[in-house]
C-alpha positions as CSV (number, residue, x, y, z in Angstrom):
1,X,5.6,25.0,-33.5
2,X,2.0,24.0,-32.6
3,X,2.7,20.1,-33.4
4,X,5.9,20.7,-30.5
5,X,4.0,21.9,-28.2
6,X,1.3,19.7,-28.5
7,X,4.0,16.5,-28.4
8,X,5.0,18.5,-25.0
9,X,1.4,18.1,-23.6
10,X,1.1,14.9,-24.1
11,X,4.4,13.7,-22.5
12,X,3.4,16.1,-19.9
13,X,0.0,14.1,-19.6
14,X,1.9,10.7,-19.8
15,X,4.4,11.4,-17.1
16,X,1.7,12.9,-14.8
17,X,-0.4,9.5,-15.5
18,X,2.6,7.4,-14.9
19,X,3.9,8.9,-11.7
20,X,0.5,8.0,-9.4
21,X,0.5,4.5,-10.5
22,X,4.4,4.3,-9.4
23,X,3.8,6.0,-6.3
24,X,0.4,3.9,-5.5
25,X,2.7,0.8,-6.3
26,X,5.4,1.8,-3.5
27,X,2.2,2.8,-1.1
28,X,0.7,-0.4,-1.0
29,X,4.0,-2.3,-0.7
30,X,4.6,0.3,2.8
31,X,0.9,-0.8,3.4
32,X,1.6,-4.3,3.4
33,X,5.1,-4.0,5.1
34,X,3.3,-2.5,7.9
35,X,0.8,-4.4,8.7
36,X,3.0,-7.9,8.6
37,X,4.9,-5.4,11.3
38,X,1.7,-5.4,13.2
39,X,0.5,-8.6,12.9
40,X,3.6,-10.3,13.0
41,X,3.8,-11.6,16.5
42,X,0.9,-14.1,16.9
43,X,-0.4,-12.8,20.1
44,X,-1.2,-9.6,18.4
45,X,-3.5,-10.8,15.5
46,X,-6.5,-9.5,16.2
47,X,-8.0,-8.0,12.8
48,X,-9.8,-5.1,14.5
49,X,-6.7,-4.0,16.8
50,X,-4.5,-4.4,14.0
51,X,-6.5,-2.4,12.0
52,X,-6.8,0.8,14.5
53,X,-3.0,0.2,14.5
54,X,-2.3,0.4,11.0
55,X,-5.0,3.7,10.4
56,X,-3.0,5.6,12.9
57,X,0.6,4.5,11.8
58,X,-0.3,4.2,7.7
59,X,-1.3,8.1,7.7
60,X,2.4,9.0,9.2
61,X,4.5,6.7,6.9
62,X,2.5,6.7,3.5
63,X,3.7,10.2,1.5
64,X,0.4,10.2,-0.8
65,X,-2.6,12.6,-1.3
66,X,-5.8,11.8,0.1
67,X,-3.9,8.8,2.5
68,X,-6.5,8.8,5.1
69,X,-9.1,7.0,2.4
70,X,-6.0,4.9,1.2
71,X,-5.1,3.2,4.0
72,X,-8.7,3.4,5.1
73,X,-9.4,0.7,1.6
74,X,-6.1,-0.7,1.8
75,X,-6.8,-2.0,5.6
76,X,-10.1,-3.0,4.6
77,X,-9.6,-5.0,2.2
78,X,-6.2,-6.5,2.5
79,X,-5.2,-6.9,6.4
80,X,-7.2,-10.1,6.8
81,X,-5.6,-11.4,3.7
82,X,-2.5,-10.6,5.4
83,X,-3.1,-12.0,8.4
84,X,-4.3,-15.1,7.3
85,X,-0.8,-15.8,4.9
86,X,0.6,-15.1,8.1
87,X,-1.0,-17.8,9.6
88,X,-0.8,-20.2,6.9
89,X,2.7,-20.2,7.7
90,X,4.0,-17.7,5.0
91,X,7.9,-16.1,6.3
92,X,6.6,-12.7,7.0
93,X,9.4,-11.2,5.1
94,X,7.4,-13.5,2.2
95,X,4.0,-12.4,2.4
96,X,3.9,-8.8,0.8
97,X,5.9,-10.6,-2.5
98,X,3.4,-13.5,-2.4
99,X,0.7,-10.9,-2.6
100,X,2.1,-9.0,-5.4
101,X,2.3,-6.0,-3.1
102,X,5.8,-4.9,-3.1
């Protein structure tokens, strides 16, 4: 009985463990998807617009805890990235594969 339950926490533990990197996964392809949205028309690719852009629109699309801080490091670190594949000529329905985001 105690070596069943015990098996029982540890699948518990291992699903738990398994689910946030799954959901983090789908996030940061949303993350990317969205900002190639923004930055997708030339005109508008200016890092620092795009970036107020994607804080207010990443908090209403992204369904994970603590997303304010996510897309607060996702932004940071990956729109210039973006934009800059984007301007190297990647397709933009390319870039978030290229990236290994989605």
């Amino acid at each position: 009985m105690k070596t069943t339950l015990v098996l029982l926490a540890l699948v518990a533990v291992a699903a738990s463990a398994v689910i946030p990197a799954q959901q983090l996964n789908s996030a940061n392809c949303l993350m990317c998807e969205l900002v190639v949205k923004l930055a997708e028309n030339p005109a508008d690719r200016e890092a620092h617009i795009i970036e107020q852009k994607f804080d207010a629109e990443c908090k209403k699309v992204i369904p994970i805890p603590f997303v304010e801080k996510r897309c607060e490091a996702y932004g940071n670190s990956k729109i210039d990235v973006i934009i800059n594949e984007l301007e190297g000529g990647t397709a933009p329905e390319d870039v978030c594969t290229k990236l290994k985001e989605c």
